[in-house]
PQR file of N, CA, C, O and H, with PARSE charges and radii, in Angstrom:
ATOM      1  N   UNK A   1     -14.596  10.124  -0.140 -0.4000 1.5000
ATOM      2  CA  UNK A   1     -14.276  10.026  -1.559 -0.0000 2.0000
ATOM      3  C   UNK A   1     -14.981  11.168  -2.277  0.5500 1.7000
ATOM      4  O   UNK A   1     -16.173  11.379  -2.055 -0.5500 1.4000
ATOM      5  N   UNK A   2     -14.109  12.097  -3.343 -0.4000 1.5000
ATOM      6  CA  UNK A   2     -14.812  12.928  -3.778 -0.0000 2.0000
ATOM      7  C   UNK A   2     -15.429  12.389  -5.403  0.5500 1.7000
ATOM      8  O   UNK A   2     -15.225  11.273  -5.882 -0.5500 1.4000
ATOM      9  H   UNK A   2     -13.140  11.926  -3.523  0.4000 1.0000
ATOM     10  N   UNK A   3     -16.059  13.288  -5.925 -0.4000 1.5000
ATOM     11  CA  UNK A   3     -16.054  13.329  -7.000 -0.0000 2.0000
ATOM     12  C   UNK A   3     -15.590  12.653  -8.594  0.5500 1.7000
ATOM     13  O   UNK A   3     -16.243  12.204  -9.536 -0.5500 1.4000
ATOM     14  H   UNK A   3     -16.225  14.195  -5.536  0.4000 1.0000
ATOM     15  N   UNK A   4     -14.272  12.828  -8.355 -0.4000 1.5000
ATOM     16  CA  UNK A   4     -12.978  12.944  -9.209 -0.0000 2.0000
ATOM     17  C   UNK A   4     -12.593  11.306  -8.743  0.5500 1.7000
ATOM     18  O   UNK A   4     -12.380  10.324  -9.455 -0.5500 1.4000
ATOM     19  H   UNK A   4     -13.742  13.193  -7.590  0.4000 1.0000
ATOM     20  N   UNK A   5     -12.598  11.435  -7.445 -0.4000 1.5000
ATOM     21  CA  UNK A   5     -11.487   9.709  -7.229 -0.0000 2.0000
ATOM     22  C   UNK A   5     -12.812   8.698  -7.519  0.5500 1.7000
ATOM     23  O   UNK A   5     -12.406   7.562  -7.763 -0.5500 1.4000
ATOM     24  H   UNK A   5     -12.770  12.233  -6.867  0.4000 1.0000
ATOM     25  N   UNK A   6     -13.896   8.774  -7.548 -0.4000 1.5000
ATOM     26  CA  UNK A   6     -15.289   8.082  -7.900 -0.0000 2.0000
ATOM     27  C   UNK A   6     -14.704   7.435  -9.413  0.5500 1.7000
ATOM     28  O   UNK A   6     -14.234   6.336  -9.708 -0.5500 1.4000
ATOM     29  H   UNK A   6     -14.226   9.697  -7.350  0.4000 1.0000
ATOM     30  N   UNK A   7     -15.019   8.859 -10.310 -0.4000 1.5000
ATOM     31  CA  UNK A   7     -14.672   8.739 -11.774 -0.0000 2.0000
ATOM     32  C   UNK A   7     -13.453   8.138 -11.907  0.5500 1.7000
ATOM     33  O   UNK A   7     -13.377   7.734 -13.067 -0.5500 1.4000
ATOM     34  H   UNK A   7     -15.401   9.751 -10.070  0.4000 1.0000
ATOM     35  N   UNK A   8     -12.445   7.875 -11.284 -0.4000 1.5000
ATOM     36  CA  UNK A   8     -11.274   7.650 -11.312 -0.0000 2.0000
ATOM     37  C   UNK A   8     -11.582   5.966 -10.764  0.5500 1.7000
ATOM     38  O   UNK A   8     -10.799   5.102 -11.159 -0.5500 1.4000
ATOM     39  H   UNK A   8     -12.506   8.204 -10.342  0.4000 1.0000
ATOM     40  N   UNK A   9     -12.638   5.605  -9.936 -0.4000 1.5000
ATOM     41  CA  UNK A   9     -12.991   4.185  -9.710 -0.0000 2.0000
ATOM     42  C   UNK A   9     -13.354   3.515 -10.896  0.5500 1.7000
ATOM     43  O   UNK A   9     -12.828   2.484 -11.314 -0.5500 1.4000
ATOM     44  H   UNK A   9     -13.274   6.307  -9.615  0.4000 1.0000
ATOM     45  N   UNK A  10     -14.335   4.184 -11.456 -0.4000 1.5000
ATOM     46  CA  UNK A  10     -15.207   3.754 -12.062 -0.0000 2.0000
ATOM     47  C   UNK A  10     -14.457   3.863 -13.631  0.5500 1.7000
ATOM     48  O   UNK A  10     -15.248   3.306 -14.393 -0.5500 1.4000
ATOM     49  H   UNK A  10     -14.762   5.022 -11.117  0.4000 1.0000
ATOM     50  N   UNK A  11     -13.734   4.158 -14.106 -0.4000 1.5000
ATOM     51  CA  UNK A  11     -12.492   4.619 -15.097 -0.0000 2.0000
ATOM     52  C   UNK A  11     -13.682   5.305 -15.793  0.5500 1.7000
ATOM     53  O   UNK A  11     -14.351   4.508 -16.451 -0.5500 1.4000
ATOM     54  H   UNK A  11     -13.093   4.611 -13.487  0.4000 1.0000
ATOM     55  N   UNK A  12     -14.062   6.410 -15.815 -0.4000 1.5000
ATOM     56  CA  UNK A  12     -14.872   7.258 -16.193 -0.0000 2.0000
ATOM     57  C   UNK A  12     -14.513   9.135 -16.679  0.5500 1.7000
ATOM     58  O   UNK A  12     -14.028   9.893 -15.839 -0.5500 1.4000
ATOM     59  H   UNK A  12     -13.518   7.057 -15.280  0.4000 1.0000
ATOM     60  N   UNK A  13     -14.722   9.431 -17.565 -0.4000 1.5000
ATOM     61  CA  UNK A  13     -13.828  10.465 -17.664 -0.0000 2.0000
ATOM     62  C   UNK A  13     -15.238  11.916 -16.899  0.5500 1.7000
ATOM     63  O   UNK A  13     -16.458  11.786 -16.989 -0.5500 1.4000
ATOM     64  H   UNK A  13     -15.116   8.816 -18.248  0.4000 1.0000
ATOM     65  N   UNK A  14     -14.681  12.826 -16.395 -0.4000 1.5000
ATOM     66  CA  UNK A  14     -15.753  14.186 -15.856 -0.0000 2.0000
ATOM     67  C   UNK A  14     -16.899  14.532 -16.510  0.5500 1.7000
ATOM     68  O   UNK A  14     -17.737  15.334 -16.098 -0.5500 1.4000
ATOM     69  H   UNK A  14     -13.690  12.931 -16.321  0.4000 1.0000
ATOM     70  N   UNK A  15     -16.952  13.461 -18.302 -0.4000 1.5000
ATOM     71  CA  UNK A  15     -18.510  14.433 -19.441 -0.0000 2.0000
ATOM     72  C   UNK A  15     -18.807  13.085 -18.667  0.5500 1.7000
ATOM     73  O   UNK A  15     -19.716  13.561 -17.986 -0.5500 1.4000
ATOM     74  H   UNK A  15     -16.272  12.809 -18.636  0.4000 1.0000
ATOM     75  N   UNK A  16     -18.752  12.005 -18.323 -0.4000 1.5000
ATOM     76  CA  UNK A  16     -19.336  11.002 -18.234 -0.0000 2.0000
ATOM     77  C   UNK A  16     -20.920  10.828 -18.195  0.5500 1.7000
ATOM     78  O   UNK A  16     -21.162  11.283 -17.077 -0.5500 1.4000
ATOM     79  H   UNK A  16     -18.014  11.619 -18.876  0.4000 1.0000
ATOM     80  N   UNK A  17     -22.127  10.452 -18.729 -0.4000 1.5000
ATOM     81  CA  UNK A  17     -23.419  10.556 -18.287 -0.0000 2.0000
ATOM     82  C   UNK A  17     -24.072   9.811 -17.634  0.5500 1.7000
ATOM     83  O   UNK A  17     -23.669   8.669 -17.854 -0.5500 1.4000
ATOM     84  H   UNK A  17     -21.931  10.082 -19.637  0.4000 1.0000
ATOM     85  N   UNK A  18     -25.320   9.822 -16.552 -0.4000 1.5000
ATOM     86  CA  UNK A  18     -25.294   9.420 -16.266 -0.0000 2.0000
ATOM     87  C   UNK A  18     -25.797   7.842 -16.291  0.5500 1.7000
ATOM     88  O   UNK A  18     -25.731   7.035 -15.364 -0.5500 1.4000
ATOM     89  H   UNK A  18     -25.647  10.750 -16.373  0.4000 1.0000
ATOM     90  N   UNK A  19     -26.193   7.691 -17.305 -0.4000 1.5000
ATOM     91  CA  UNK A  19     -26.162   6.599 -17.902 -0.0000 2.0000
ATOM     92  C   UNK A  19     -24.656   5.349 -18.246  0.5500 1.7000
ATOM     93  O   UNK A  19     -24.469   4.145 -18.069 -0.5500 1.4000
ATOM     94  H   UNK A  19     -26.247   8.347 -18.057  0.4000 1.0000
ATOM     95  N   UNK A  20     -24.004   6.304 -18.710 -0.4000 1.5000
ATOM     96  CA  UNK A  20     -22.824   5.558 -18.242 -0.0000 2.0000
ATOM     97  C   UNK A  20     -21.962   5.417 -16.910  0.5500 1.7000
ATOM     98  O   UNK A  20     -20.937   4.782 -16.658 -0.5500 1.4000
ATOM     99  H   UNK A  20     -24.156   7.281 -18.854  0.4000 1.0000
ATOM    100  N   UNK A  21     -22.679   6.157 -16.245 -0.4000 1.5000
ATOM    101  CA  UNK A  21     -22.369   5.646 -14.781 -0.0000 2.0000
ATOM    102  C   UNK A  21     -22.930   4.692 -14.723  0.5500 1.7000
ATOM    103  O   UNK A  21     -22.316   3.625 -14.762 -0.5500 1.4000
ATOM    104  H   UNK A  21     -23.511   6.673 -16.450  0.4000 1.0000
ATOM    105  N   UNK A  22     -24.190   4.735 -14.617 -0.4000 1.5000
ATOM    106  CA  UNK A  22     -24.867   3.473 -14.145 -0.0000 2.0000
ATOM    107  C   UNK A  22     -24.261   1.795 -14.382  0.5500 1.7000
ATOM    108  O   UNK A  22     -24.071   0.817 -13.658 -0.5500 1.4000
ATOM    109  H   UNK A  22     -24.688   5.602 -14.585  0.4000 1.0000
ATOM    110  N   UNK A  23     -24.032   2.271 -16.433 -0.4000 1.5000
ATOM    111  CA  UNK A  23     -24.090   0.848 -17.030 -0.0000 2.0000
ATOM    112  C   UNK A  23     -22.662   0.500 -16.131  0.5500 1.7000
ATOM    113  O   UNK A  23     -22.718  -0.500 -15.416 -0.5500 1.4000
ATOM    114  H   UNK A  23     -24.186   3.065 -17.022  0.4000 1.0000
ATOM    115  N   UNK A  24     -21.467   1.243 -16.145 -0.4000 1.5000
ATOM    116  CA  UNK A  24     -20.228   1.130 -15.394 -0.0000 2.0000
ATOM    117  C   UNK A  24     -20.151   0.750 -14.137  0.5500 1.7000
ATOM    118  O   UNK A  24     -19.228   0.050 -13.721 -0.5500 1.4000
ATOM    119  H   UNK A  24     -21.421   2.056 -16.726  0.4000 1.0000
ATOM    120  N   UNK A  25     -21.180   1.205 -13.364 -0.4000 1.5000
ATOM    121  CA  UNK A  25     -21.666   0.566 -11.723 -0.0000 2.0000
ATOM    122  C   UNK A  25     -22.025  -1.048 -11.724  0.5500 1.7000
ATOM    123  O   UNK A  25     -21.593  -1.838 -10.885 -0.5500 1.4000
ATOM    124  H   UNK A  25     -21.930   1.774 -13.702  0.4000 1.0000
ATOM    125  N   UNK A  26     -22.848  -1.366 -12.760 -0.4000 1.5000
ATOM    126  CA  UNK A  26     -23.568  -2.692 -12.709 -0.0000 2.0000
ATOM    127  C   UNK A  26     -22.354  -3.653 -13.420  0.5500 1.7000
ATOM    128  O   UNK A  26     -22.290  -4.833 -13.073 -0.5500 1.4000
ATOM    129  H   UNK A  26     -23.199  -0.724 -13.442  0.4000 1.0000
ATOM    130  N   UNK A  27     -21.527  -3.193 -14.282 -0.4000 1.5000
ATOM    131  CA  UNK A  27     -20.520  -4.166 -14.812 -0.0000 2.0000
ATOM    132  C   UNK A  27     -19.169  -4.186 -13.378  0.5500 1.7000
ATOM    133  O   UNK A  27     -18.412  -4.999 -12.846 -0.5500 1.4000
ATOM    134  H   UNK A  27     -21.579  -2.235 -14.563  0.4000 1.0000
ATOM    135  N   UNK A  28     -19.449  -3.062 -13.298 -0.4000 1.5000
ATOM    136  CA  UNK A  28     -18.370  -3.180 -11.539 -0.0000 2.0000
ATOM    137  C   UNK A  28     -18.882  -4.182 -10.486  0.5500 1.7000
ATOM    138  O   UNK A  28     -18.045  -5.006 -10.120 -0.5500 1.4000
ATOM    139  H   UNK A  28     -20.063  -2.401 -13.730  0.4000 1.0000
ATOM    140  N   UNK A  29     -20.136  -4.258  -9.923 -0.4000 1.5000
ATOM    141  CA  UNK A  29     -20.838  -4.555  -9.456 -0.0000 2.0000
ATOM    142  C   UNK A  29     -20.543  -6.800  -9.720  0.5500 1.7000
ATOM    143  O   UNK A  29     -20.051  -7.717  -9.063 -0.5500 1.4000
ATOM    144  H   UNK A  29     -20.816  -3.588 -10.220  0.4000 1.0000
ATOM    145  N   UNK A  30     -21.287  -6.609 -11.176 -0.4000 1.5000
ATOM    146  CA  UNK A  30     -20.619  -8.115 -11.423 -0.0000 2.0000
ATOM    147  C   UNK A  30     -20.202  -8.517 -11.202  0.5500 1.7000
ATOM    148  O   UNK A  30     -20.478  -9.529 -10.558 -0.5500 1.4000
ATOM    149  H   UNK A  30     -21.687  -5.864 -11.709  0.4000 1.0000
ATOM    150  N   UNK A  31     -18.537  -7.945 -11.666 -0.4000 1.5000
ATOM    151  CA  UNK A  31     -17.074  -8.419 -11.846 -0.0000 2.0000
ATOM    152  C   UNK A  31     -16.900  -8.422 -10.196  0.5500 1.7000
ATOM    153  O   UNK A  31     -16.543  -9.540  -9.826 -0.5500 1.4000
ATOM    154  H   UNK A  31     -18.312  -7.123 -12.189  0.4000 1.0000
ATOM    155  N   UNK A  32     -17.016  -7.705  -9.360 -0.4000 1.5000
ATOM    156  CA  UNK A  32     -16.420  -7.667  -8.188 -0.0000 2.0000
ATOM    157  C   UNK A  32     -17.181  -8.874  -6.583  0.5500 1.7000
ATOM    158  O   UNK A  32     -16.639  -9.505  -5.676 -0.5500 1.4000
ATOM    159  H   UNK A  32     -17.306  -6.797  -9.661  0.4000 1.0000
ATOM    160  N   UNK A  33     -18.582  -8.648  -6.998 -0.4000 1.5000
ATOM    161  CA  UNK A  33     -19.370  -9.422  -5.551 -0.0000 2.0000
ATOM    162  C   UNK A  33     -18.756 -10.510  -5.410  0.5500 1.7000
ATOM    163  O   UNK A  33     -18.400 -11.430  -6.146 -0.5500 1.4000
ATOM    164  H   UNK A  33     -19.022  -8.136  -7.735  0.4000 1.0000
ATOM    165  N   UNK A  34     -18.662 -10.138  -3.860 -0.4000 1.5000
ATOM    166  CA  UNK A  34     -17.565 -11.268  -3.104 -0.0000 2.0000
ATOM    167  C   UNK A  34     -18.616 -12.308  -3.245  0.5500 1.7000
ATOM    168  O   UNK A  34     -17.919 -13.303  -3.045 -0.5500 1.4000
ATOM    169  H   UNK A  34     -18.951  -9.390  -3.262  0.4000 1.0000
ATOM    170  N   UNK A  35     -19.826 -12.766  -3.454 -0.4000 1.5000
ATOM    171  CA  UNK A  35     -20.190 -14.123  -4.260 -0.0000 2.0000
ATOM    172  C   UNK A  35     -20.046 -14.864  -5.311  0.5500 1.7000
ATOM    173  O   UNK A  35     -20.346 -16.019  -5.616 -0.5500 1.4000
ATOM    174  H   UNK A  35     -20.392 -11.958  -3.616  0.4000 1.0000
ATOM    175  N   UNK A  36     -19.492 -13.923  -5.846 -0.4000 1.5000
ATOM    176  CA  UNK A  36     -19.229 -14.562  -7.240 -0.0000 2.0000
ATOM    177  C   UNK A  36     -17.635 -15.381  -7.050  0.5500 1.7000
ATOM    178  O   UNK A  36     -16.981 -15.328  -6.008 -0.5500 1.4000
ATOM    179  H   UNK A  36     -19.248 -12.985  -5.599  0.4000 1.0000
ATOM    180  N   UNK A  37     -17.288 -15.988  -8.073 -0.4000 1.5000
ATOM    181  CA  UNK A  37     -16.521 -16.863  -7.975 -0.0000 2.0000
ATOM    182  C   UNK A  37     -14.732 -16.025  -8.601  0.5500 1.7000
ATOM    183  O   UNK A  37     -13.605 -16.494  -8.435 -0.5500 1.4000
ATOM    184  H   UNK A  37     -17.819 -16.031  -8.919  0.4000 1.0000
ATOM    185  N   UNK A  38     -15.023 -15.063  -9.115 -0.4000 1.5000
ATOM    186  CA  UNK A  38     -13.678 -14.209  -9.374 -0.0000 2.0000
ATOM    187  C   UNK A  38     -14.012 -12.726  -8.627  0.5500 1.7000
ATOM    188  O   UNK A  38     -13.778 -11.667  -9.209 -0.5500 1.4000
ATOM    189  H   UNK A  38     -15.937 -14.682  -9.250  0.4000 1.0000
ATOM    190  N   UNK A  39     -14.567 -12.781  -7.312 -0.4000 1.5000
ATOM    191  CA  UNK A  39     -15.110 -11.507  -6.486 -0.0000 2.0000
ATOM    192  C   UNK A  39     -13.834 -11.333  -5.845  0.5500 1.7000
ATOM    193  O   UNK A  39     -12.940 -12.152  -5.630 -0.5500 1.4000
ATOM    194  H   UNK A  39     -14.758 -13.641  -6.839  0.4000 1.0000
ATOM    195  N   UNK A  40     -13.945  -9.812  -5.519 -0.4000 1.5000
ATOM    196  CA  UNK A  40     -12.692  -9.256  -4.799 -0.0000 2.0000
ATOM    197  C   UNK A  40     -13.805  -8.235  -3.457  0.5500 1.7000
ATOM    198  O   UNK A  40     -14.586  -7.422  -3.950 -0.5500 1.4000
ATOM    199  H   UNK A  40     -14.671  -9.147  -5.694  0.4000 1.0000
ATOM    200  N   UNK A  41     -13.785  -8.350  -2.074 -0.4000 1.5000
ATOM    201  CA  UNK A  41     -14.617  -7.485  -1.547 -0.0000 2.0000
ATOM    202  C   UNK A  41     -14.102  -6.287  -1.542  0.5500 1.7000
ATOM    203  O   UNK A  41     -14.786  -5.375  -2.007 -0.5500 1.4000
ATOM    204  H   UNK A  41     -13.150  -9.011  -1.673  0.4000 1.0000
ATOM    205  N   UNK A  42     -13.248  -6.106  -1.203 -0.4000 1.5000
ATOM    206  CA  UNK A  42     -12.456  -4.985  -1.260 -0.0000 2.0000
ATOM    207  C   UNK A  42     -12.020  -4.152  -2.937  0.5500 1.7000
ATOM    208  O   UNK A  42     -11.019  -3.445  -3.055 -0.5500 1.4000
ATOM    209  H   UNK A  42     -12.693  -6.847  -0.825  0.4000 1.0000
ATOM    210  N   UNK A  43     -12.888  -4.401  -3.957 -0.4000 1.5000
ATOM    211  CA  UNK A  43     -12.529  -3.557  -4.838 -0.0000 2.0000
ATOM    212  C   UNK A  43     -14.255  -3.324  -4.789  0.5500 1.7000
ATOM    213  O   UNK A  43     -14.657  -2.161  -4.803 -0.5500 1.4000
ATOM    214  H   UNK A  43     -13.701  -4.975  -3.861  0.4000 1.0000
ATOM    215  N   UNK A  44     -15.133  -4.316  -4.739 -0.4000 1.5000
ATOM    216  CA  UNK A  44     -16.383  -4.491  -4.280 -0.0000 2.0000
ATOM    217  C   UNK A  44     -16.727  -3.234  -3.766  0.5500 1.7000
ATOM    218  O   UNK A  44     -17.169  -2.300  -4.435 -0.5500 1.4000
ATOM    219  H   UNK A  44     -14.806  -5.261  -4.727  0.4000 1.0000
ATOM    220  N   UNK A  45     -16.458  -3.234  -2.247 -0.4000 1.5000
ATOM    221  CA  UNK A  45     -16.387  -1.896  -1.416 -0.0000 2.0000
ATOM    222  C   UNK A  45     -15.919  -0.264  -2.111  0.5500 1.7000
ATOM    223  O   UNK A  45     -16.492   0.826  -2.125 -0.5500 1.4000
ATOM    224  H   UNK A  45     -16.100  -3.993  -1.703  0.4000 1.0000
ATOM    225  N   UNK A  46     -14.901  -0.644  -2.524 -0.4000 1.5000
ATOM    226  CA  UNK A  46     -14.374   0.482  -3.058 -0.0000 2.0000
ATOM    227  C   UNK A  46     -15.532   1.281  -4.040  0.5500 1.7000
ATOM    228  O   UNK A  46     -16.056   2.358  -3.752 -0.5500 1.4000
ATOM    229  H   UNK A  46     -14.436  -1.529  -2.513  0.4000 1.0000
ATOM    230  N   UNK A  47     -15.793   0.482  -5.263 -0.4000 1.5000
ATOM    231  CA  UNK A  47     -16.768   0.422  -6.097 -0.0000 2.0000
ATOM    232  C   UNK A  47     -18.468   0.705  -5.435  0.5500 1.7000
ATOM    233  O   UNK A  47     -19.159   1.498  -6.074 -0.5500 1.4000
ATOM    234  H   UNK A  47     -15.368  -0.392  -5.497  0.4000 1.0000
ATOM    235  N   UNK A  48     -18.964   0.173  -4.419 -0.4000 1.5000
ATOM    236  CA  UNK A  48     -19.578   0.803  -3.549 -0.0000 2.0000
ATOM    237  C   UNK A  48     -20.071   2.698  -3.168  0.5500 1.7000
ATOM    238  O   UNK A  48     -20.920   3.586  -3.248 -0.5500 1.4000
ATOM    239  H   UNK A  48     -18.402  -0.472  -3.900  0.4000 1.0000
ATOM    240  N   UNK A  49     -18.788   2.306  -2.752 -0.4000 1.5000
ATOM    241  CA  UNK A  49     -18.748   4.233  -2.010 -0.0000 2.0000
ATOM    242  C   UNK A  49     -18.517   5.014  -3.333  0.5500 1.7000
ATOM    243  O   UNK A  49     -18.914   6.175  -3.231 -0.5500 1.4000
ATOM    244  H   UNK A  49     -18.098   1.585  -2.687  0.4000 1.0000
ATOM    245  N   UNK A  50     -18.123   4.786  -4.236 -0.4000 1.5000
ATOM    246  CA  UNK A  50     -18.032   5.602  -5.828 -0.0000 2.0000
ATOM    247  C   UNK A  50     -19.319   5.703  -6.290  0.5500 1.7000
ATOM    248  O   UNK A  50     -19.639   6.772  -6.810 -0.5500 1.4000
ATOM    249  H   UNK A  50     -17.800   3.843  -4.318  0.4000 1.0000
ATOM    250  N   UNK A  51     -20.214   4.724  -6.205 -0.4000 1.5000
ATOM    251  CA  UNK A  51     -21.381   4.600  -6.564 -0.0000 2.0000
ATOM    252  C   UNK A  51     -21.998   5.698  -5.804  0.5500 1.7000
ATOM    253  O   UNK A  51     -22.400   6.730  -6.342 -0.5500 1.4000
ATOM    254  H   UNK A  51     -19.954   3.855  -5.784  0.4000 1.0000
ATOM    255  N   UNK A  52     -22.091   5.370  -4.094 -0.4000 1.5000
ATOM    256  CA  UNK A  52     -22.841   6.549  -3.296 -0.0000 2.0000
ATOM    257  C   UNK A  52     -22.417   7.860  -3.913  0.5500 1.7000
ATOM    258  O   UNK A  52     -23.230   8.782  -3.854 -0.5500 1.4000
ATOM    259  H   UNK A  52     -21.765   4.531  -3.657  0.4000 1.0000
ATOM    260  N   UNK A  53     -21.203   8.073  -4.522 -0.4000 1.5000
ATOM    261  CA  UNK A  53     -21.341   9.328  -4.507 -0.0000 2.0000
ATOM    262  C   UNK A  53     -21.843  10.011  -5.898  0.5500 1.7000
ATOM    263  O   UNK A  53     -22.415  11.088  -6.063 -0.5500 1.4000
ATOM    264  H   UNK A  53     -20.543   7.324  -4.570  0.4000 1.0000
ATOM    265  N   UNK A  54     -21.364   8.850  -7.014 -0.4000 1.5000
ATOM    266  CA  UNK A  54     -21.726   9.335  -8.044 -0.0000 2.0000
ATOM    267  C   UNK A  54     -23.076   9.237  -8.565  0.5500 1.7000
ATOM    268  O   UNK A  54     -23.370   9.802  -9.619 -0.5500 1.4000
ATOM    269  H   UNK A  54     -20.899   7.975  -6.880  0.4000 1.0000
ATOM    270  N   UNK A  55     -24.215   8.319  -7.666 -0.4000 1.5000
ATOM    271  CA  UNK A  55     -25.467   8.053  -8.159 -0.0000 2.0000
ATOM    272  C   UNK A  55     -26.409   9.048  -8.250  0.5500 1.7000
ATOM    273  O   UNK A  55     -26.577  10.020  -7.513 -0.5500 1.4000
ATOM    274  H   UNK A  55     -23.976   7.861  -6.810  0.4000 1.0000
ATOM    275  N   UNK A  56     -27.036   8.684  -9.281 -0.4000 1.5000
ATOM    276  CA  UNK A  56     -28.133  10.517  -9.815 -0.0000 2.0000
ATOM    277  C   UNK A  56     -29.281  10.404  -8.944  0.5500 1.7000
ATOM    278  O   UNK A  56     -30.152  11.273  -8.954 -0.5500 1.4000
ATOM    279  H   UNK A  56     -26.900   7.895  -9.880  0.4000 1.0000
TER
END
């Protein structure tokens, strides 16, 4: 995953900072853990590897 398809996970536009990565990681993060009771693992995952790449 590059760059671009990350921001494109995370619906994030290229000025994005990294602060709003973050806050955007942890509301992804929420919404998605396959523990939670409306979790999806697989967007989970996805959301994951966007993180590895976009984290400061």
């Amino acid at each position: 995953m590059d760059k671009a398809n990350a921001l494109q996970v995370f619906e994030l536009d290229e000025q994005a900072s990294s602060q709003q990565i973050r806050q955007q990681w942890r509301r992804l993060a929420l919404q998605f853990h396959p523990d939670r009771p409306t979790g999806d693992k697989d967007k989970f995952r996805q959301a994951c590897e966007a993180w590895q790449v976009l984290k400061c």
